[in-house]
C-alpha positions as CSV (number, residue, x, y, z in Angstrom):
1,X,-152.9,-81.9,-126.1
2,X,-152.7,-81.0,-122.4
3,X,-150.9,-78.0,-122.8
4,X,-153.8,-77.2,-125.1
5,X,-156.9,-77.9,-123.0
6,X,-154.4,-76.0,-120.2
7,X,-154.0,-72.8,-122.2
8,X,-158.0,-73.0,-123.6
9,X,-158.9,-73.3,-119.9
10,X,-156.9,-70.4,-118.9
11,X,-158.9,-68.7,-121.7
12,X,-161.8,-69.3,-120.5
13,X,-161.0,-68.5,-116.8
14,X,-159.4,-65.2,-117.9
15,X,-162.8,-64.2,-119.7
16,X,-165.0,-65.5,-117.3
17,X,-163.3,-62.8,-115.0
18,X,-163.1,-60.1,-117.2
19,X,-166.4,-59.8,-119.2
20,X,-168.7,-59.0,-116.5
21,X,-166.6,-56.6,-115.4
22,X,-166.3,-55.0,-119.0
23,X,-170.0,-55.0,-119.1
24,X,-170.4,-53.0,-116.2
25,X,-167.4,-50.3,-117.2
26,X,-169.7,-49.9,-120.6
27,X,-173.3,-50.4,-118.8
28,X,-171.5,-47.1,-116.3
29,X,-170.1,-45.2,-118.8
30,X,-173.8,-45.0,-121.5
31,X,-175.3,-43.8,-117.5
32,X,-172.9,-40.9,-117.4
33,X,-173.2,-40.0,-121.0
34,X,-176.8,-40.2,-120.5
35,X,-177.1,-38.2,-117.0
36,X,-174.6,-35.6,-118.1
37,X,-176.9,-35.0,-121.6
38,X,-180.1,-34.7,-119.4
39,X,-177.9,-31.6,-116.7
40,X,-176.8,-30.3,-120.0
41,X,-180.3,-29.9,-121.0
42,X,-181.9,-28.8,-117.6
43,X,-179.3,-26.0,-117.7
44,X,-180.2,-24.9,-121.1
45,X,-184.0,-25.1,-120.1
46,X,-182.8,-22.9,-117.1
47,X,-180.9,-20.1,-118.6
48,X,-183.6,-20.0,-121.4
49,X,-186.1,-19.5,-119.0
50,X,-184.1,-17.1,-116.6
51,X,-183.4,-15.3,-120.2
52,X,-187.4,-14.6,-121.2
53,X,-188.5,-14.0,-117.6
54,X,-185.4,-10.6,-117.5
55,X,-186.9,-9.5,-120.6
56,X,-190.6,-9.6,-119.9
57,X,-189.7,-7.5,-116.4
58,X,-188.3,-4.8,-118.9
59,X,-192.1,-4.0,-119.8
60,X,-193.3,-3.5,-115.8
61,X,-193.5,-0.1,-114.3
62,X,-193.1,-1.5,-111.1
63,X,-190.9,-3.8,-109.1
64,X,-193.6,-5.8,-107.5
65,X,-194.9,-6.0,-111.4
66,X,-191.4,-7.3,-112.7
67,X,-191.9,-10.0,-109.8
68,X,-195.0,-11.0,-110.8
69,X,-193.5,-11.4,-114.5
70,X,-190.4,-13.3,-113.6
71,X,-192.2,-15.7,-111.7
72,X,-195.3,-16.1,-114.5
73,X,-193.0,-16.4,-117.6
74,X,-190.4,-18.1,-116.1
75,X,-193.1,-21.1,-115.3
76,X,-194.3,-21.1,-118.6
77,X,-191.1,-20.9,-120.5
78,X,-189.9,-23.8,-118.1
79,X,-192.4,-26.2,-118.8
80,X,-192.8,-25.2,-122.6
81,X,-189.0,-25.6,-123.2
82,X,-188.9,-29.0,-121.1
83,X,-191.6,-30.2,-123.5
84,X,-190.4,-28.8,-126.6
85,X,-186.8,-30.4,-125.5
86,X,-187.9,-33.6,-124.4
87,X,-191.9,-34.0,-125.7
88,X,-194.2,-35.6,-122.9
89,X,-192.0,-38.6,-121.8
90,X,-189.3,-35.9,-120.2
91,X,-187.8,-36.8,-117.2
92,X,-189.1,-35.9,-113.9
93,X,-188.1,-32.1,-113.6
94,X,-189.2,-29.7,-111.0
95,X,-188.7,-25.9,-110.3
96,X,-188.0,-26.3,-106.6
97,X,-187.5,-22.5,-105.9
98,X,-187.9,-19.1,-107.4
99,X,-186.7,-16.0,-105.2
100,X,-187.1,-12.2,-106.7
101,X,-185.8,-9.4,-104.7
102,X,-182.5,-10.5,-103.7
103,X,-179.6,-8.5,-103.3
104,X,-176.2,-8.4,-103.4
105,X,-172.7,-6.4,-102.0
106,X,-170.1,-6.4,-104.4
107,X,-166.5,-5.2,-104.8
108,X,-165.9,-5.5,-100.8
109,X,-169.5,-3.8,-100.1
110,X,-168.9,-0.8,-102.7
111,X,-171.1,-1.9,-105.2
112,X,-174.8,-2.8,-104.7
113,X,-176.8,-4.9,-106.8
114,X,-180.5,-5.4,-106.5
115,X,-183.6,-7.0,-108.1
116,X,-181.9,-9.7,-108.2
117,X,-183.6,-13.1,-108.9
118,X,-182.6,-17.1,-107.9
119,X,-183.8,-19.8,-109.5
120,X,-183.3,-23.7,-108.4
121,X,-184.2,-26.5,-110.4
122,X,-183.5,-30.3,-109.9
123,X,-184.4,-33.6,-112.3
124,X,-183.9,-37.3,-111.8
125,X,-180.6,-39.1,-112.3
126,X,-180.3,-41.2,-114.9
127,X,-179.0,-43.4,-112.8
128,X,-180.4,-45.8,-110.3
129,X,-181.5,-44.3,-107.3
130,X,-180.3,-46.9,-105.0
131,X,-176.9,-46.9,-107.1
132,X,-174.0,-46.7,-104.7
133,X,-173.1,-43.8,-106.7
134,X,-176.0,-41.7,-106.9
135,X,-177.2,-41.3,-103.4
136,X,-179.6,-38.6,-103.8
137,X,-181.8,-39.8,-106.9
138,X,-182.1,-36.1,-108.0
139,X,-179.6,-33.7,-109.4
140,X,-180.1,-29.9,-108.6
141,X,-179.2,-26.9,-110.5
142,X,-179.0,-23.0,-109.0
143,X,-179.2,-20.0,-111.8
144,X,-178.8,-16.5,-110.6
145,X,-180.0,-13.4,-112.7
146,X,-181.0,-10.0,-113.0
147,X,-184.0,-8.7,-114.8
148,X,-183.6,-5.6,-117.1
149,X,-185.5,-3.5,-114.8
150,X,-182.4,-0.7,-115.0
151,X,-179.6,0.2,-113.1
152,X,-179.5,-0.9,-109.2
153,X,-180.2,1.7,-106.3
154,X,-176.9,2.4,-105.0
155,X,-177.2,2.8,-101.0
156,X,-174.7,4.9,-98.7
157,X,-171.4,3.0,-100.2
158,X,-171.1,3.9,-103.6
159,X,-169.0,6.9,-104.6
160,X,-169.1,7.8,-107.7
161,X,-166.3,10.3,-107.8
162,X,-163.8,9.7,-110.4
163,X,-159.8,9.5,-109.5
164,X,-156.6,8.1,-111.0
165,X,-154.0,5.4,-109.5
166,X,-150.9,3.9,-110.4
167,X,-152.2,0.4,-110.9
168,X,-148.3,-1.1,-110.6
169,X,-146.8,1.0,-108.0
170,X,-149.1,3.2,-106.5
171,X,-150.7,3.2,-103.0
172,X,-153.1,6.6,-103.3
173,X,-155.6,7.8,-105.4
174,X,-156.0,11.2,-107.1
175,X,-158.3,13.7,-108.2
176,X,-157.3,14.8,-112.4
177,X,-155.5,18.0,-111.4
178,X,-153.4,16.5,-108.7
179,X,-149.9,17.9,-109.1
180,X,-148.6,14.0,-108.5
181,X,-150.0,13.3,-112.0
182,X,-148.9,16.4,-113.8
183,X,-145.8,17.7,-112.2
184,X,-143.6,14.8,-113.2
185,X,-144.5,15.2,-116.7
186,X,-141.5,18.5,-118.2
187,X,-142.5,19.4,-121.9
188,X,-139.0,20.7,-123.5
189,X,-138.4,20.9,-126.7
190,X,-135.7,19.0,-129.0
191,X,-132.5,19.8,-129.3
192,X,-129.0,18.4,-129.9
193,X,-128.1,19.4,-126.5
194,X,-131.1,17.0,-125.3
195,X,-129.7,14.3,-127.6
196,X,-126.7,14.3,-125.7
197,X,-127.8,14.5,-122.5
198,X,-130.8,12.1,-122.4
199,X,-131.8,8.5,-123.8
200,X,-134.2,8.1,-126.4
201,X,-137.2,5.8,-125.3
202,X,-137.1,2.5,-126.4
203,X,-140.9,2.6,-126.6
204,X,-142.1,5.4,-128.7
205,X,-138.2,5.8,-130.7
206,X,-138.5,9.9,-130.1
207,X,-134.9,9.9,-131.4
208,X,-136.8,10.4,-135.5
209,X,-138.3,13.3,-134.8
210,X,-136.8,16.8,-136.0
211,X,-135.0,19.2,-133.5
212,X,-137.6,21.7,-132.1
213,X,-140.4,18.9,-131.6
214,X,-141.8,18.8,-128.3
215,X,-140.6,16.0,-126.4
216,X,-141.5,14.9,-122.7
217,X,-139.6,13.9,-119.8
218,X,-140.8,12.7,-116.5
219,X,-138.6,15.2,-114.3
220,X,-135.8,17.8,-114.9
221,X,-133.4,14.7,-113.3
222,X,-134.8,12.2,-115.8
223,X,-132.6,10.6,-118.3
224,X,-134.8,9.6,-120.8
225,X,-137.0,11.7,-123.2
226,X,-140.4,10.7,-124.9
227,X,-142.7,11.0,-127.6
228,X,-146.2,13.1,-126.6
229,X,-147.9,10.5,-127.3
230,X,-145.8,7.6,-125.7
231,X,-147.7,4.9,-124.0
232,X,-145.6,5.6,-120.4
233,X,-146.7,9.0,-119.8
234,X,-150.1,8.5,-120.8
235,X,-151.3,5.5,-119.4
236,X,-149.0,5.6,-116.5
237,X,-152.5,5.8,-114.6
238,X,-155.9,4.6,-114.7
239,X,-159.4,5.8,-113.7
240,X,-161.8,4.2,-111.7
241,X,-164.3,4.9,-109.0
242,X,-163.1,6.7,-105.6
243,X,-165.2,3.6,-104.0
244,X,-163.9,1.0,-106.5
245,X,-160.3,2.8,-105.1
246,X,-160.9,2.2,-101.8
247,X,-162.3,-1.5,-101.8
248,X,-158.9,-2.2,-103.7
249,X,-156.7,-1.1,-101.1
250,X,-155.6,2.9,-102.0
251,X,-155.9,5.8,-99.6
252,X,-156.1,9.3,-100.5
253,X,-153.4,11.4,-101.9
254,X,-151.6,13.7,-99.6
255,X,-151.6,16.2,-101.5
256,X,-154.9,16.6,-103.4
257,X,-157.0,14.8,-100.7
258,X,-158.1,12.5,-103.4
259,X,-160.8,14.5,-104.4
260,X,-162.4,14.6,-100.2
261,X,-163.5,18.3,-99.2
């Protein structure tokens, strides 16, 4: 009988211990599933919004229109989604900040992006805002966006002069008719004597073709022969911009110039 009471005591000492603090791991965890639905929400309000502001600019002539559009729609549709999410009772959410005409250097300061518009939005935690763990009681979100207002004013920077680099092993770009692209490419044509002398490639299997077929090798001192159509030879290279080229890091060719007078 005393080892009964003992162990019923025990019991009860063990719970006494361990139920508030279950009630606070539960009371926590419905306050993150609750704060993280209403950020899920403001964010979907936001990109709505950023979404019908960029088309109505579409319909300005100009800019200082498309600002006056972003910033008119994108109100409305803010507060028009917040109620049509939430109804009256929604929590307390604000548009803090909306910014058109920002712009932006991309790709090391080749590329230039304008008309470009910043949006920032908080709402009030779910929590409690003297929680230890929310010490600002509002949560903020930041949405950056472009209007369809057409493509951005390139200034200065920008070339758009086509070249060609070897993305694995290359250091220089090249201008289409550079003799570094076409030179190392030998057109000969099938034969048994070629057979002999040279190893099919394992990636286009030029070995089926007939004698007399034109077959490719990279050089006269190459050992290896190759389909026309064979994936090494003809996306050895890539194309890109001549500023796109630069910001990654190639110089021009030597030879060609890369395309510079």
């Amino acid at each position: 009988m005393f080892t009964d009471n003992r162990r019923r005591g025990s019991l009860i000492v063990d719970a006494a211990c361990c139920i508030p603090v279950f009630i606070i791991a539960i009371t926590t965890l419905l306050f993150l599933i609750l704060q993280c639905g209403i950020e899920e929400t403001v964010c979907h309000v936001l990109v709505q919004s950023a979404r019908c502001s960029a088309r109505a600019a579409a319909l300005a002539s100009v800019e200082e229109e498309a600002d006056r559009r972003i910033r008119s729609v994108f109100a409305v549709s803010w507060e028009g989604m917040l109620l049509s999410e939430w109804g009256l009772d929604h929590p307390d959410a604000a548009l803090c900040e909306l910014r058109t005409g920002e712009t932006a250097e991309l790709a090391g300061g080749s590329l230039h992006v304008d008309h470009l518009t910043r949006a920032r939005v908080s709402v009030k935690n779910a929590l409690f805002s003297k929680s230890a763990m929310s010490a600002d009681p509002k949560s903020y979100k930041n949405g950056l966006f472009r209007p369809f207002v057409g493509e951005s004013a390139q200034i200065g920077s920008y070339d758009p002069v086509q070249v060609y680099v070897f993305p694995k092993r290359g250091e220089r770009y090249h201008v289409r008719d550079c003799p570094v692209l076409q030179g190392g490419q030998v057109e000969v044509v099938l034969t048994e004597e070629i057979r002999r002398r040279y190893r099919a490639c394992e990636l286009c299997r030029p070995e089926a073709l007939p004698n007399g077929a034109p077959v490719w090798l990279y050089s006269a001192e190459s050992r290896v022969y190759h389909r026309h159509t064979c994936a090494s030879i003809t996306k050895s290279y890539i194309c890109m911009s001549r500023s796109e080229a630069i910001a990654s890091g190639y110089t021009p060719c030597r030879i060609c110039g890369g395309g510079h007078p």
